[in-house]
C-alpha positions as CSV (number, residue, x, y, z in Angstrom):
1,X,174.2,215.1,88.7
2,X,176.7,212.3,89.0
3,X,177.6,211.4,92.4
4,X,181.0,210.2,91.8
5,X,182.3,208.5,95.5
6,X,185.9,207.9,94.6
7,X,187.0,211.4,92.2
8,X,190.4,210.8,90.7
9,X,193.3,213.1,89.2
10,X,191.6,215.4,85.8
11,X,192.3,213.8,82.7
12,X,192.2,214.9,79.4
13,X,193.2,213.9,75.7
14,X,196.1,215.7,75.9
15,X,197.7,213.5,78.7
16,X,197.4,212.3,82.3
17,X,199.5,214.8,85.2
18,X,202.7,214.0,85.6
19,X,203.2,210.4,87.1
20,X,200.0,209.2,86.7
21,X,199.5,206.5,83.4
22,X,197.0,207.6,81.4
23,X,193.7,205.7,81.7
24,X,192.6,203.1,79.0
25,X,189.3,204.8,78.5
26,X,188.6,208.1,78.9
27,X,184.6,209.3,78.0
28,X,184.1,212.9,77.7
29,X,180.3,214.8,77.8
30,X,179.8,211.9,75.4
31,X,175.9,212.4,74.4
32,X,174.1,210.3,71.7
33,X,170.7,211.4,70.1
34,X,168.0,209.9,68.1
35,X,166.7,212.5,66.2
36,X,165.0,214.5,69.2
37,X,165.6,211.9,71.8
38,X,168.6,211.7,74.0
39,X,169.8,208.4,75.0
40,X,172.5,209.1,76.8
41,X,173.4,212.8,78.2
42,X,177.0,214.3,78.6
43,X,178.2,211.1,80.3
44,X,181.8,211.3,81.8
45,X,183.9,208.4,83.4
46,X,187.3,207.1,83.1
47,X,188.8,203.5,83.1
48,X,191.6,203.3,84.3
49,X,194.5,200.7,83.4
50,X,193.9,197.2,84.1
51,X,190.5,197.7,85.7
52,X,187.5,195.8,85.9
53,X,184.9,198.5,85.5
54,X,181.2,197.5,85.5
55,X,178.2,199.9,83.3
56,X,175.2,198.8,85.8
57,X,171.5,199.8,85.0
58,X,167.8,198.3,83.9
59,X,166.8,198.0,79.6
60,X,167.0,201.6,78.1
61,X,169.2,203.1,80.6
62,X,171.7,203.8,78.3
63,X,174.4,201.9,78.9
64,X,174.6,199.6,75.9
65,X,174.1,202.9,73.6
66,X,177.8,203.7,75.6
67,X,179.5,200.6,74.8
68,X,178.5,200.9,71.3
69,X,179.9,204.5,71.0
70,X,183.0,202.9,72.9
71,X,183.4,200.0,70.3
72,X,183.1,202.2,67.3
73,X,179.7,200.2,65.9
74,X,177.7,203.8,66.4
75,X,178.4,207.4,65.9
76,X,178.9,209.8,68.7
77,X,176.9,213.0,68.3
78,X,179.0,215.0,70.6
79,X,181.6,214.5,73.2
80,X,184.0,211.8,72.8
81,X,185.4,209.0,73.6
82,X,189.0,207.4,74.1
83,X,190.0,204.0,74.1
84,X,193.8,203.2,74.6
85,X,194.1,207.1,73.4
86,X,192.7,206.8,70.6
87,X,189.5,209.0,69.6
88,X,186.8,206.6,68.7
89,X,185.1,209.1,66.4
90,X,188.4,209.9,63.8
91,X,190.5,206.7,64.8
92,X,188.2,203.7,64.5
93,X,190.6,201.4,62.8
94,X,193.1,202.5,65.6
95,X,190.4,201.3,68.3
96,X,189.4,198.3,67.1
97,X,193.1,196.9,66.7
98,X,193.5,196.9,70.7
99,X,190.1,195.9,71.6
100,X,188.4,192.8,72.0
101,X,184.3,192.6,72.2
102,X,182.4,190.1,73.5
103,X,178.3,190.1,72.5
104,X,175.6,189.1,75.0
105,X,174.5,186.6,72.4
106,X,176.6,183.3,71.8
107,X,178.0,183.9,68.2
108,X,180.8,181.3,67.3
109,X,179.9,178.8,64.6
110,X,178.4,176.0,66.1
111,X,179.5,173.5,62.9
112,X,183.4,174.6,63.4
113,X,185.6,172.9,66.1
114,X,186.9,175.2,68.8
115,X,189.9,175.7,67.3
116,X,188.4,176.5,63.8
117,X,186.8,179.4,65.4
118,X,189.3,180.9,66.9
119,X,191.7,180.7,64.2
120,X,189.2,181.9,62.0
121,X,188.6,185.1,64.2
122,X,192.4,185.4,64.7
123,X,192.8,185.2,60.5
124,X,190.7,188.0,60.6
125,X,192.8,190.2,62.8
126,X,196.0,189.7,60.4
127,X,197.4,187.5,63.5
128,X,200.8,185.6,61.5
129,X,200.9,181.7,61.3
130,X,203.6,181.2,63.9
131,X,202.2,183.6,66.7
132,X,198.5,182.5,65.8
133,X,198.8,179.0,67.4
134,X,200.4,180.6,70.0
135,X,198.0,182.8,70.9
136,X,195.1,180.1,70.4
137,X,197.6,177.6,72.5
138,X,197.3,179.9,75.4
139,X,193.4,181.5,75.4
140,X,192.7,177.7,75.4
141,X,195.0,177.0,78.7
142,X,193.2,180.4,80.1
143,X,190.0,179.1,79.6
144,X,190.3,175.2,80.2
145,X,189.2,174.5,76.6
146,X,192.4,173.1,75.7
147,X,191.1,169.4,76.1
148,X,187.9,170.4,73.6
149,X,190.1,172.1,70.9
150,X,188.7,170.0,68.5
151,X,185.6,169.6,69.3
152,X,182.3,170.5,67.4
153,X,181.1,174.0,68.9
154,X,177.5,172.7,69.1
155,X,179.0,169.7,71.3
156,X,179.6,172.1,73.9
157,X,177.4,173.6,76.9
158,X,176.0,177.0,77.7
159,X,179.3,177.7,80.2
160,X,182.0,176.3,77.9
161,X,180.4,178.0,74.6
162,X,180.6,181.5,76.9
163,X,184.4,180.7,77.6
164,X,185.3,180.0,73.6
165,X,183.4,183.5,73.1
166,X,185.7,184.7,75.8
167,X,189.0,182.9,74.0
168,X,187.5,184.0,70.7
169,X,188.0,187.9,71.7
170,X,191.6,187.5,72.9
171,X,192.7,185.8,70.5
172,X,194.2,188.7,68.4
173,X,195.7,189.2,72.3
174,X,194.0,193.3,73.0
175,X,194.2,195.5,75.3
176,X,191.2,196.5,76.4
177,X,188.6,193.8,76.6
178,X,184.4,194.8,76.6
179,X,182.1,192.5,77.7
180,X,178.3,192.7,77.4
181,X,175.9,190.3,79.6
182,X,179.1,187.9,80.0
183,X,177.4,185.3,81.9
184,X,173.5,185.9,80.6
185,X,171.3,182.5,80.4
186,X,174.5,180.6,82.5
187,X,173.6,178.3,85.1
188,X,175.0,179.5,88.5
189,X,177.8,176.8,89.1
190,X,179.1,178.2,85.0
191,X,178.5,181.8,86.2
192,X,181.2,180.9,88.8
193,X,183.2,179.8,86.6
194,X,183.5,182.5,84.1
195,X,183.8,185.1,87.2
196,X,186.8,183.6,88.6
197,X,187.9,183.3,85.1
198,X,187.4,186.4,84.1
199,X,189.7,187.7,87.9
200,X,192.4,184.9,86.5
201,X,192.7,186.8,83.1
202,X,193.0,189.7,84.7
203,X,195.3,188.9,87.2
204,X,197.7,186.9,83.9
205,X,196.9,188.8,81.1
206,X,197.3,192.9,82.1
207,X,194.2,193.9,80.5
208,X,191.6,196.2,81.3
209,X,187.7,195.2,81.0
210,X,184.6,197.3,80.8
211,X,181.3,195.2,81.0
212,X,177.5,195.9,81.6
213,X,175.7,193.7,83.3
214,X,172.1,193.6,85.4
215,X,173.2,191.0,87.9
216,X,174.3,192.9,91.2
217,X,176.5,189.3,92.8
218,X,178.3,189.8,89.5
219,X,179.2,193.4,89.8
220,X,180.0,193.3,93.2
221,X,182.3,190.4,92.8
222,X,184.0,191.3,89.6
223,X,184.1,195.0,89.3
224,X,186.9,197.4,90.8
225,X,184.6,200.2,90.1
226,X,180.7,200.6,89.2
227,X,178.9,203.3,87.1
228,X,175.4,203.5,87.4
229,X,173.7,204.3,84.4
230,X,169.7,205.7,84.7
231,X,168.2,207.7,81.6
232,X,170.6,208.1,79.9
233,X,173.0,209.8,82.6
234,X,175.5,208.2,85.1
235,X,174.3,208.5,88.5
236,X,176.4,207.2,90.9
237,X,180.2,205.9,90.5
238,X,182.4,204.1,93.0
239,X,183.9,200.9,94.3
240,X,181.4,198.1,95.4
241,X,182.4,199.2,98.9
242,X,182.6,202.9,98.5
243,X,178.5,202.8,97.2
244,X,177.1,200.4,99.7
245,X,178.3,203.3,102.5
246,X,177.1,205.9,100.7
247,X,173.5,204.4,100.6
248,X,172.1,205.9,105.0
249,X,172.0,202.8,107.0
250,X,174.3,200.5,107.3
251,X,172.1,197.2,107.6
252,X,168.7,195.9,106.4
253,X,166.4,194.6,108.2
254,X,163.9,192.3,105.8
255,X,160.3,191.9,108.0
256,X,157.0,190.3,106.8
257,X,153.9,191.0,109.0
258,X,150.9,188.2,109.0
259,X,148.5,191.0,108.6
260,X,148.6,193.9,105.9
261,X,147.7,197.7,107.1
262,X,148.5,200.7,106.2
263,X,150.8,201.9,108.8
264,X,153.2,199.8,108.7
265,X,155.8,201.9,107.1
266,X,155.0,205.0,109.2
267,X,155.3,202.6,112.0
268,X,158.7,201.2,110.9
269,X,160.1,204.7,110.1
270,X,159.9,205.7,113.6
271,X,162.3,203.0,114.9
272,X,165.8,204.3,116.1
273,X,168.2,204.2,113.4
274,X,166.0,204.2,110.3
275,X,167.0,205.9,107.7
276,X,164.6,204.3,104.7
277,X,161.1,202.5,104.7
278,X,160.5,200.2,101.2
279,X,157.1,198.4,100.3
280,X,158.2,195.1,98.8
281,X,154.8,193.5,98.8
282,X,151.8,192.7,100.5
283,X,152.8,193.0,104.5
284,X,156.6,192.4,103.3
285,X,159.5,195.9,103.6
286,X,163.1,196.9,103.9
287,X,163.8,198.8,106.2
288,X,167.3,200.6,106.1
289,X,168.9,201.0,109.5
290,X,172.4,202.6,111.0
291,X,171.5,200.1,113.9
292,X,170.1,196.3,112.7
293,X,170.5,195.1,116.8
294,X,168.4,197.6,118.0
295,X,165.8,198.3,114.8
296,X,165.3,194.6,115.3
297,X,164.9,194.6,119.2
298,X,162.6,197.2,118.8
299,X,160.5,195.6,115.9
300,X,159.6,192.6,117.8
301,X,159.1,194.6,120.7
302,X,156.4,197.2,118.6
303,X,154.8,194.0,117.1
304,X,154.4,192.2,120.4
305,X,152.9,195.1,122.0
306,X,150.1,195.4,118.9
307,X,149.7,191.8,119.2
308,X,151.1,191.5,115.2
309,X,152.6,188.5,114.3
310,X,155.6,188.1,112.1
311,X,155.8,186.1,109.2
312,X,159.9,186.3,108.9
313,X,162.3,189.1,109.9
314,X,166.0,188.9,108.5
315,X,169.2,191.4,108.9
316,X,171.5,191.9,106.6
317,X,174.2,194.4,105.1
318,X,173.2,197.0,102.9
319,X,174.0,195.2,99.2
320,X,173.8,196.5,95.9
321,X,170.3,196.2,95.1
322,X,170.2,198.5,97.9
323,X,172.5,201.1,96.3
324,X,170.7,200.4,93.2
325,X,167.2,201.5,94.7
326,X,168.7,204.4,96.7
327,X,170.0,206.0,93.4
328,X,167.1,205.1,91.1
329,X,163.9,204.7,93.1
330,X,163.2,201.3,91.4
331,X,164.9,197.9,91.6
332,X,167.0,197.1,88.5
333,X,164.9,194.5,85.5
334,X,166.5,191.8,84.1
335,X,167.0,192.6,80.6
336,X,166.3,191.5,77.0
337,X,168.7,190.1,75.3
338,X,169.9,192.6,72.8
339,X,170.6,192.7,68.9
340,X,174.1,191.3,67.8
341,X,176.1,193.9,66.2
342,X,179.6,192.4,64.9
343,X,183.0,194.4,65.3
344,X,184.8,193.4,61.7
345,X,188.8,194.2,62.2
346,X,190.0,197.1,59.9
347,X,191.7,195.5,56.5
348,X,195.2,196.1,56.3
349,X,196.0,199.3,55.2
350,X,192.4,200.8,55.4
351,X,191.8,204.4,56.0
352,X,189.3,204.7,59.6
């Protein structure tokens, strides 16, 4: 069962109650088989208008399989899914008009200039002459490429190739903006920079964003909302804020003991205040607390009196990771980077 923190107003197909905006995606019991297996399992959740909203779980959980029904590159086997209102199953074309897609793999061509590939991408979408150089004009400015507009793409780094993917997907100027991995194989100073770009677009630009990714400082910075995604069902869905305090204890304490045994965790678990006990490794655990003063005094004061010695003891607020764990039972994996699939724009004129 989901454990949704932060329930809003029902919404349905048929329109939002009466003064609240409809949201830009709605997902409804959306399930999606492989012949016998299920890879993701009456999934609900709703985005709603100019939110970041983050899909958070280890390889296989499920959520790629969800932004793929989303984007319209696989069928839904039952359930379904809106985007901007539309019904991803009957109104493709409609959907993929006001979206914009961004894979976790870098896909511009690397022997075009900047400004070849997004006008390329933007000839694609239909976009006239006159408001195409527009458009490219300002994703540039949004994304400080506006100095490299000519340059080859191959001249580029890994940061400033991950921002002309970025331009690349508003260029045709959508609504509602998915983004897989956006800042996989980055270094962290250009991870920086594509979160607070990714806040600026936000904050300029109106649109609403839906991305997955496996790095918790990422979610927790950029998402308004998080959905955790486990086997294929969402588990848990809140702000940052909302599921770090629904995690018992309100602080970690981090402690590594010189000497391994056994009762360590039983040991821990009776301290005032604990709530969780979790094996790391050899001698090392997490131990989640409502009171990090006082589980802390009275560590050192348990170790002193067995004549243990500590190796490191740390205190901390309950993050992510933790939340992660809590819902799970596992930390999260980094991931594989996963098979490009390419969202062509509907022709002029084509039936969906």
């Amino acid at each position: 069962m989901t454990r949704t923190l932060k329930p809003g107003p029902a919404m349905h197909a048929e329109g939002a109650p009466p003064g609240v905006a409809p949201p830009a995606i709605a997902v409804e019991d959306i399930v999606k088989r492989y012949g016998d297996f299920e890879a993701v399992k009456k999934v609900n959740f709703q985005v709603a208008d100019g939110e970041i909203f983050g899909l958070l779980g280890p390889n296989g959980a499920g959520k790629s399989t969800l932004i793929r029904m989303m984007t319209t590159l696989i069928p839904v086997t039952s359930g379904r899914a809106l985007v901007g209102g539309h019904d991803v199953s009957k109104e493709a074309n409609a959907v993929r008009r006001m979206i914009g897609v961004i894979p976790q793999a870098l896909t511009s061509d690397q022997d075009l200039t900047v400004e070849e590939n997004l006008s390329i991408y933007a000839k694609l979408y239909s976009v006239p002459r006159a408001e195409r150089e527009k458009n490219i004009n300002e994703v540039l400015e949004a994304v400080d490429l506006a100095k490299w507009r000519g340059a080859q793409t191959k001249t580029l780094s890994g940061g400033m190739r991950r921002r002309l993917e970025i331009a690349r997907g508003l260029v045709h100027d959508p609504r509602i903006f998915f983004l897989d991995e956006p800042t996989t194989g980055l270094d962290p100073v250009s991870r920086i920079a594509v979160w607070e770009m990714l806040n600026n677009l936000k904050k300029t630009r109106s649109l609403t964003m839906l991305l997955t990714t496996h790095y918790m400082e990422e979610a927790d910075r950029l998402c308004d909302r998080i959905a955790i995604v486990d086997h294929g069902t969402l588990v848990a869905l809140g702000t940052p804020v909302e599921l770090k305090q629904s995690v018992p204890g309100s602080n970690v304490v981090e402690v590594q003991f010189a000497r391994e045994w056994d009762e360590w965790p039983a040991r821990l678990g009776q301290l005032t205040g604990v709530t969780d006990v979790q094996s790391q490794s050899a001698g090392v655990y997490r131990v989640l607390t409502s009171n990090g003063s006082q589980t802390t005094t009275q560590l050192v004061e348990m170790a002193t009196s067995l004549g243990e010695q500590l190796t490191s003891l740390s205190v901390q607020n309950t993050s992510l990771d933790d939340v992660f764990v809590h819902y799970t039972g596992r930390q999260l994996r980094d991931e594989q980077i996963k098979p490009v699939n390419f969202i062509m724009p509907p022709r002029p004129g084509a039936q969906p």
